[in-house]
C-alpha positions in Angstrom: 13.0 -15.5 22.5 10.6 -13.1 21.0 12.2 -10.2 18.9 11.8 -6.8 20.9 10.7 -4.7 17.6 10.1 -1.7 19.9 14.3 -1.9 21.2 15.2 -2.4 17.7 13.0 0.4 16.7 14.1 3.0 19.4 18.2 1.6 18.4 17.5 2.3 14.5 18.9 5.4 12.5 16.3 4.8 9.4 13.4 2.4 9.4 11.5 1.6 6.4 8.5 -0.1 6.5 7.0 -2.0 3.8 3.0 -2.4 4.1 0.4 -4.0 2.8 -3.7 -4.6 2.6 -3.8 -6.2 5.7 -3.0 -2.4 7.4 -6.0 -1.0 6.3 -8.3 -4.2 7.5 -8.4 -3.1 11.0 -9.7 0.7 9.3 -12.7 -1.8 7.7 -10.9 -2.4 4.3 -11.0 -5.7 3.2 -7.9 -7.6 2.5 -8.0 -8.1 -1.6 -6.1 -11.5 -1.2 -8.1 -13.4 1.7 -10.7 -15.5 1.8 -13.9 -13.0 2.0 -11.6 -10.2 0.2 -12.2 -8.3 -3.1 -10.7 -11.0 -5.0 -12.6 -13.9 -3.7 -15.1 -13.5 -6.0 -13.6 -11.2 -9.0 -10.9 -11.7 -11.4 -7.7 -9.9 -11.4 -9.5 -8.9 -14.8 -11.5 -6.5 -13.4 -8.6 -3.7 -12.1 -6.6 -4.5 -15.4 -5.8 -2.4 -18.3 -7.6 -4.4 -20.8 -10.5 -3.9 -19.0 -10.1 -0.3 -18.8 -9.5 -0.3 -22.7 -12.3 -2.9 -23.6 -15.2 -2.3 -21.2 -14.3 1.3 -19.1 -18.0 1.3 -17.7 -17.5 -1.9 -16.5 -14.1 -0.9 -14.9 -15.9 2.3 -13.6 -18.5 0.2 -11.6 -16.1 -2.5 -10.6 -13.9 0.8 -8.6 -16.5 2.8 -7.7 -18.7 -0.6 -6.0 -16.1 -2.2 -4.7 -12.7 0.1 -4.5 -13.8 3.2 -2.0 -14.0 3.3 1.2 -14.1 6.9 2.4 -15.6 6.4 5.3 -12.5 4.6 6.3 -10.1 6.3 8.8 -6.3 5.3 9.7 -5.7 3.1 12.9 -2.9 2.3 15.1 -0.5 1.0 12.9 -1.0 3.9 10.3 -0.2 6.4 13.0 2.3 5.0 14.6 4.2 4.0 11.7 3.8 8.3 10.3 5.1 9.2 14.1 8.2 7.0 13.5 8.7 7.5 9.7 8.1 11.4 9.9 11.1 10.9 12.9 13.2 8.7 11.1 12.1 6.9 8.0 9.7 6.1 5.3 6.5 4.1 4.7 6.2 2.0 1.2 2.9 0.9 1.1 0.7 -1.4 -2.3 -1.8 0.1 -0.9 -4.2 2.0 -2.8 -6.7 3.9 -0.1 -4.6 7.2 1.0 -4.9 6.1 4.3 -1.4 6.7 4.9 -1.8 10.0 3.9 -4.7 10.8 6.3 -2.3 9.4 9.3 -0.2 12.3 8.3 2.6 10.3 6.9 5.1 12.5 5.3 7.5 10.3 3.9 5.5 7.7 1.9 5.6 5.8 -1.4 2.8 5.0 -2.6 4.2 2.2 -5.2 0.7 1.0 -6.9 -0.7 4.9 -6.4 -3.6 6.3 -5.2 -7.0 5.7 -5.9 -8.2 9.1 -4.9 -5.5 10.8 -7.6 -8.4 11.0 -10.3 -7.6 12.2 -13.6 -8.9 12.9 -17.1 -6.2 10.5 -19.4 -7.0 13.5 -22.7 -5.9 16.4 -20.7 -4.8 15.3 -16.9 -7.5 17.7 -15.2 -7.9 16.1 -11.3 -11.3 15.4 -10.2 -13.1 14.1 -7.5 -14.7 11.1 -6.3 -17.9 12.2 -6.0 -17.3 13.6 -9.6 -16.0 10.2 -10.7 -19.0 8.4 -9.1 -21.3 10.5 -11.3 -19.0 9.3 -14.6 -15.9 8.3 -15.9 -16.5 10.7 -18.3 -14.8 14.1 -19.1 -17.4 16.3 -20.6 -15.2 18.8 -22.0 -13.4 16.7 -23.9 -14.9 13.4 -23.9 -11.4 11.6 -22.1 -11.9 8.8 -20.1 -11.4 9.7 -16.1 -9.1 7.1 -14.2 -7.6 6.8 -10.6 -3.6 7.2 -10.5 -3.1 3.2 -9.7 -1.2 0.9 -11.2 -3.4 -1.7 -12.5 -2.6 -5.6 -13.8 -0.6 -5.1 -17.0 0.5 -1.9 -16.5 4.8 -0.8 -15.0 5.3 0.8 -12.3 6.8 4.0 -12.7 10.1 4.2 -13.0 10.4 6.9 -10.2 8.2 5.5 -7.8 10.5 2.0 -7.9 13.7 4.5 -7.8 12.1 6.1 -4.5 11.1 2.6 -3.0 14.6 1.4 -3.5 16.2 4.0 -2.0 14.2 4.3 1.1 14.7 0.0 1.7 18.5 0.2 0.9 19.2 3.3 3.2 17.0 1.5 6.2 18.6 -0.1 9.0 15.6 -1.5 10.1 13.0 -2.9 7.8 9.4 -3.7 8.7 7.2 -5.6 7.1 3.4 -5.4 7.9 0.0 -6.5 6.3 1.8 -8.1 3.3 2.6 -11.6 2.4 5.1 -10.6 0.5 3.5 -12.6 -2.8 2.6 -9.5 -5.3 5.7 -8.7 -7.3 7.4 -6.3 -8.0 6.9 -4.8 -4.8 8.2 -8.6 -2.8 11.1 -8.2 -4.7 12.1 -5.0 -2.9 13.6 -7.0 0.3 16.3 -7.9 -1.7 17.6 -4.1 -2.1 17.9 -4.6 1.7 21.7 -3.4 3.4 23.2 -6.6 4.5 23.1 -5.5 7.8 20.2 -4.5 8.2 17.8 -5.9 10.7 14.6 -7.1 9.2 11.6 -8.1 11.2 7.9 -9.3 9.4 4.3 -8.5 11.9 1.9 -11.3 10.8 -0.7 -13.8 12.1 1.0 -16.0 10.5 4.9 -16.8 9.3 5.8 -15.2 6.0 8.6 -16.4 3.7 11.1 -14.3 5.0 15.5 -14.1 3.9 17.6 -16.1 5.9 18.3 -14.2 9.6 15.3 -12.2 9.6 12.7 -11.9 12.3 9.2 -13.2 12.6 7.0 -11.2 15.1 3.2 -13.3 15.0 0.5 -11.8 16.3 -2.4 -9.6 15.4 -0.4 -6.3 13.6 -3.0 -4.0 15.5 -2.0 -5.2 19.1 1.2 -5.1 18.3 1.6 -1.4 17.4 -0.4 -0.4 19.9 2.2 -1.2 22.3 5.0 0.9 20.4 5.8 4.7 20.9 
C-alpha cells in the first residue's frame, strides 16, 4: 500500500523537510551528483578551500561558469514545501541557489549556505553577483570576494547544524526530497529524528532509508503537485 504523504502531512503538528539538488532540477539546475551534473566532469577540487587559497581565479571562474543560475525560478515542490513549512515547519535544504528563499520560505536552513551571500573575506562588505562576475576582487582593500557556502574542507557552522538539529528532532513528520542522502554531515541528520516520528523519502528511486520509514517513488515534481 502506497504511503498517503498528503494524510500524514495534513495529521502532522511540525514537518521538517530535508532537501536536496534534485529540488532545484525541475527549476533547470543541474543535479551536482548525476550523470550529466556539475560533477560529472569536475573534481570536488574545484568548490574546495584549497582551491580558493591556491588558485582564487580559478575558483572565481569555476562559480561564476558553472554555479549561477539566476534565471532559475522555484517550482512546485519549492512552494509547496514554504506553504506548509511557513504553516507548520521548516525546510533544511544543501542547497546552495536561494531558491527556497525566492518561494517565500520563512523557516529555512540553509546548511551549506548561500551562494548569492557574497562577501569581501578582509572586511565582510556584501556585494553582488553582477559585482562578483566583474571580479573576485575588493578594490578597496584588495580582499578576496567569496559566496557564504560551505565548501570541501571547510565545517559547517556550528549554529547552522544547532538550527538543523533542532528543526529534525522537534518534527513529527520528516520529508526527505531531492537527496540521496550520501553527502555527510547533512545524511547524518536523520538520526536526530524523534522515535516516533513518521519519516517518508520522494525519489525516483529507493534511498537507504532507517528501519520503518517510508518510500514514496515517483518523479518529486508530480508528487507535490498533488499536495495542498
Amino acid at each position: 500500500m502506497m504511503f498517503d504523504l498528503q494524510s500524514a502531512l495534513n495529521q502532522s503538528e511540525f514537518v521538517c523537510f530535508l532537501t536536496g539538488a534534485g529540488v532545484s532540477t525541475a527549476s533547470g539546475i543541474p543535479g551536482f551528483r548525476s550523470a550529466t551534473g556539475v560533477y560529472s566532469d569536475h573534481p570536488e577540487y574545484s568548490l574546495s578551500v584549497d582551491n580558493l587559497r591556491a588558485h582564487p581565479a580559478a575558483f572565481h571562474d569555476f562559480m561564476v561558469n558553472n554555479m549561477y543560475y539566476p534565471d532559475a525560478r522555484p517550482n512546485v515542490i519549492h512552494q509547496r514545501m514554504a506553504t506548509i513549512a511557513n504553516r507548520k515547519g521548516t525546510v533544511v535544504t544543501q542547497n546552495i541557489d536561494g531558491l527556497d528563499r525566492q518561494a517565500g520560505t520563512n523557516h529555512l536552513v540553509e546548511f551549506h549556505g548561500n551562494e548569492y551571500d557574497l562577501y569581501c573575506e578582509q572586511c565582510g562588505q556584501q556585494f553582488t553577483l553582477p559585482e562578483y562576475k566583474q571580479s573576485y576582487t575588493h578594490q578597496n582593500d584588495g580582499g578576496n570576494i567569496r559566496p557564504r557556502i560551505v565548501l570541501y574542507g571547510e565545517p559547517i557552522p556550528t549554529t547552522t547544524v544547532q538550527a538543523a538539529i533542532t528543526a529534525v528532532t522537534r518534527a513529527d513528520l520528516l520529508v526527505v526530497v531531492g537527496t540521496s542522502l550520501v553527502v555527510y554531515p547533512f545524511a547524518g541528520l536523520l538520526k536526530y529524528a524523534s522515535h516516533t516520528a513518521s519519516i517518508v523519502a520522494v525519489n525516483k528511486t529507493p534511498l537507504p532509508l532507517p528501519a520503518g520509514a517510508h518510500m514514496v517513488t515517483g518523479d518529486a515534481t508530480a508528487v507535490f503537485a498533488q499536495l495542498h
